[in-house]
N, CA, C and O of each residue as an XYZ file, in Angstrom:
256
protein
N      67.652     -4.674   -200.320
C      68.824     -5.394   -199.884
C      68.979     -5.207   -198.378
O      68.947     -4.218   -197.646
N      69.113     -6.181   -198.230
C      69.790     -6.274   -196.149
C      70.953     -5.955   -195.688
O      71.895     -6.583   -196.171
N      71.244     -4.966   -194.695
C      72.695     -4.922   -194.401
C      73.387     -5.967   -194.380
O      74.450     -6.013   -194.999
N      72.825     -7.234   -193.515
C      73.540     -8.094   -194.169
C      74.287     -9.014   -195.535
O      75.399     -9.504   -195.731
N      73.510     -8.960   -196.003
C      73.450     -8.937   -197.836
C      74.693     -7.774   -198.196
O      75.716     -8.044   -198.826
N      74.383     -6.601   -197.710
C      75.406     -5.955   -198.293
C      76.948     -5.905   -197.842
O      77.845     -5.535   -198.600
N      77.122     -6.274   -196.668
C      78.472     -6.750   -195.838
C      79.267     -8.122   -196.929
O      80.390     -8.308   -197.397
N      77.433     -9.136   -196.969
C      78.313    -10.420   -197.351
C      78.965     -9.914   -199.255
O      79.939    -10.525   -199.694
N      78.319     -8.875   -200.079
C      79.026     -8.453   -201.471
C      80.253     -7.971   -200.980
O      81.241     -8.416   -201.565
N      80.426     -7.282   -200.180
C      81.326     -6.479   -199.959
C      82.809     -7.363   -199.480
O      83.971     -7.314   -199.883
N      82.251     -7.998   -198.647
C      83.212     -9.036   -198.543
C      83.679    -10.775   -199.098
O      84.490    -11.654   -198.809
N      82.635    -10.532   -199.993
C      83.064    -11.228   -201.303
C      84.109    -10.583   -202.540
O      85.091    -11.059   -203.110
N      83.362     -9.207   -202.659
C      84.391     -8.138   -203.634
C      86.085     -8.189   -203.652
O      86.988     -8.517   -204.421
N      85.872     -7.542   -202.030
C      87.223     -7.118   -201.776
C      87.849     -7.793   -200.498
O      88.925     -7.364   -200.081
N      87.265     -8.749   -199.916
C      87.791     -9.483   -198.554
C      87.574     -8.956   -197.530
O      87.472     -7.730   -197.487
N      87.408     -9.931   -196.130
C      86.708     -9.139   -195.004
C      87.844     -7.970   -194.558
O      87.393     -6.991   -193.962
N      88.818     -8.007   -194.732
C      90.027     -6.838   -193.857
C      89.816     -5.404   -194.834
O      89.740     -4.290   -194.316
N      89.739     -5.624   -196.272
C      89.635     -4.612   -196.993
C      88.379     -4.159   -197.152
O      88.425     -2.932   -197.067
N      87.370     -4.501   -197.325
C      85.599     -4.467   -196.953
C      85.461     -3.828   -195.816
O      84.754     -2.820   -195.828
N      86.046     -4.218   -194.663
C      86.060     -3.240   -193.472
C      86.551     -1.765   -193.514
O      85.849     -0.831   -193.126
N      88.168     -1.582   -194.154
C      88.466     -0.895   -194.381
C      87.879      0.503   -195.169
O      87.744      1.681   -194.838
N      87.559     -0.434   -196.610
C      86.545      0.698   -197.467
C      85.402      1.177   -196.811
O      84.932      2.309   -196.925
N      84.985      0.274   -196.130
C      83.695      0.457   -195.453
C      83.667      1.853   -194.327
O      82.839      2.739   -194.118
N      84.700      1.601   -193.889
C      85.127      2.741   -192.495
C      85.970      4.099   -192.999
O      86.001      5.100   -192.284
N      86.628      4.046   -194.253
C      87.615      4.738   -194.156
C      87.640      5.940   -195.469
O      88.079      7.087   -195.379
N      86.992      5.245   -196.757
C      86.983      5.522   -198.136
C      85.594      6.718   -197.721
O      84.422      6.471   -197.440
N      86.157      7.739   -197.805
C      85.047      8.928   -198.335
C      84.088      8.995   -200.041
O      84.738      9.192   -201.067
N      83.178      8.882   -200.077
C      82.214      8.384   -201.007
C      81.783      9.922   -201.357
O      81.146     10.605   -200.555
N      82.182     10.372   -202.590
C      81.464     11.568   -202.638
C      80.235     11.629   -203.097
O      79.560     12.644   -202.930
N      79.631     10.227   -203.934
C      78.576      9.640   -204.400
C      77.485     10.033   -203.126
O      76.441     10.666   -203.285
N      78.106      9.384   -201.562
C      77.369      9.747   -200.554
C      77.923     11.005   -199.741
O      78.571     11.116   -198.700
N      77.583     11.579   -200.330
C      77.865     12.891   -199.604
C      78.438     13.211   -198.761
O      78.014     13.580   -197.666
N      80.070     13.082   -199.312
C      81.165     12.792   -198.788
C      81.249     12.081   -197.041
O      81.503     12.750   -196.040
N      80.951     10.539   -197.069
C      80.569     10.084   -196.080
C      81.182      9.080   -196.358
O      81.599      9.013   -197.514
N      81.469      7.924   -195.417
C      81.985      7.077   -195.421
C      80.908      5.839   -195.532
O      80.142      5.944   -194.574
N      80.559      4.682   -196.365
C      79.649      3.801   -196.173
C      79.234      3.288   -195.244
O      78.218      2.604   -195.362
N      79.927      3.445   -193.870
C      79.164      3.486   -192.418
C      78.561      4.454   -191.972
O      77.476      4.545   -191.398
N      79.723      5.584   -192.420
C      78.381      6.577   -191.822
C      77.207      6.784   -192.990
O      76.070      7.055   -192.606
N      77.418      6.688   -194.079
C      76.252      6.491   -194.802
C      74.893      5.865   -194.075
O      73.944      6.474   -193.582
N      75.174      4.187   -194.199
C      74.418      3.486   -193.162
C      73.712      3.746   -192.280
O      72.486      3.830   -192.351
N      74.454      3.925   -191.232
C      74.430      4.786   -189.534
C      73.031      5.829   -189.996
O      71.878      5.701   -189.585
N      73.476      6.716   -190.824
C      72.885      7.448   -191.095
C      71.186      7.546   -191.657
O      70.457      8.536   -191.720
N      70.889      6.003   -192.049
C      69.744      5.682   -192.634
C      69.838      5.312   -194.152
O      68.853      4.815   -194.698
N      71.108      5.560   -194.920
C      70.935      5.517   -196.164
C      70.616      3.672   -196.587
O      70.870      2.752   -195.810
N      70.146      3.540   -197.688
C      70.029      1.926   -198.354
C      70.929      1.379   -198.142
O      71.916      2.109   -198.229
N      71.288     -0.264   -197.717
C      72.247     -0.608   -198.129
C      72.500     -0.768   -200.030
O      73.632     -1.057   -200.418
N      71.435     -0.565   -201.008
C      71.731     -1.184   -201.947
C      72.263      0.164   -202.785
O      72.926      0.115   -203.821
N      71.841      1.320   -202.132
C      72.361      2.598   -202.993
C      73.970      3.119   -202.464
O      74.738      3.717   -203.218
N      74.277      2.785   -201.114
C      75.713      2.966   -200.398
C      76.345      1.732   -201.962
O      77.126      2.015   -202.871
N      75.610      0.427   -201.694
C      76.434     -1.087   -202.788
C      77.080     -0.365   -204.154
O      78.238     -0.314   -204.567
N      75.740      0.204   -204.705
C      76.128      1.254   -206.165
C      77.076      2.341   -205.901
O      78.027      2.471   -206.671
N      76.930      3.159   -204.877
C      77.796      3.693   -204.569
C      79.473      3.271   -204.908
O      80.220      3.736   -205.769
N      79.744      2.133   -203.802
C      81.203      1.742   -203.858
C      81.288      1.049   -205.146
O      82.395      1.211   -205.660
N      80.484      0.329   -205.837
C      80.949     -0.169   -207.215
C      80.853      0.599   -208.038
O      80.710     -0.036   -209.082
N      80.838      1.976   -208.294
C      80.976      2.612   -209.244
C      81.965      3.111   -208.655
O      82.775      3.180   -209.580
N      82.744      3.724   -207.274
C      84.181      4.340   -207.115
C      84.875      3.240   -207.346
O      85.932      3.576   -207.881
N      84.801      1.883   -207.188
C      85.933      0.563   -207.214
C      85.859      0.171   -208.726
O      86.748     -0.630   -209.014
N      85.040      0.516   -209.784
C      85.024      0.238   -211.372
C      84.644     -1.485   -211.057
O      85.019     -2.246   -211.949
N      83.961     -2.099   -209.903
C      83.103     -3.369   -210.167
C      82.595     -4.014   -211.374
O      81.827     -3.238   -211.944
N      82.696     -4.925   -211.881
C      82.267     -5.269   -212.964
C      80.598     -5.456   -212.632
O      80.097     -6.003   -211.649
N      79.890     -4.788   -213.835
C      78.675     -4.838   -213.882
C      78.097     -6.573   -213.653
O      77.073     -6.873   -213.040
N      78.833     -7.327   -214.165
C      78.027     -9.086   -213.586
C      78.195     -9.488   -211.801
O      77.898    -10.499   -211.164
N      78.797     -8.203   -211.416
C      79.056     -8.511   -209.983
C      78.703     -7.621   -208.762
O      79.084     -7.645   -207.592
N      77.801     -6.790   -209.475
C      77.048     -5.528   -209.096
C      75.996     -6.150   -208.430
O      75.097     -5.475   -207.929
């Protein structure tokens, strides 16, 4: 998956203001207690940060 790809789920999910938000702000303990940017930043997948937030947000699996 492409960072881009993963911006455009994300802000399909939850909308670009809240997508930003989760994105910057929501500590992921999935990612080791990191935020999905700094996840990113950091080198991680975008598609394992994606699993990440849809399993803390309870995403429906057809939208995963």
């Amino acid at each position: 998956m492409r960072l881009t790809h993963f911006r455009r789920l994300m802000e399909d999910e939850f909308g670009a203001v809240r997508a930003g938000s989760i994105s910057r702000d929501h500590v992921f303990s999935a990612l080791d207690g990191r935020t999905a940017a700094q996840a990113l930043e950091g080198g991680a997948e975008p598609r394992d940060v994606w699993r990440a937030v849809c399993a803390e947000f309870e995403v429906p699996a057809d939208r995963r």
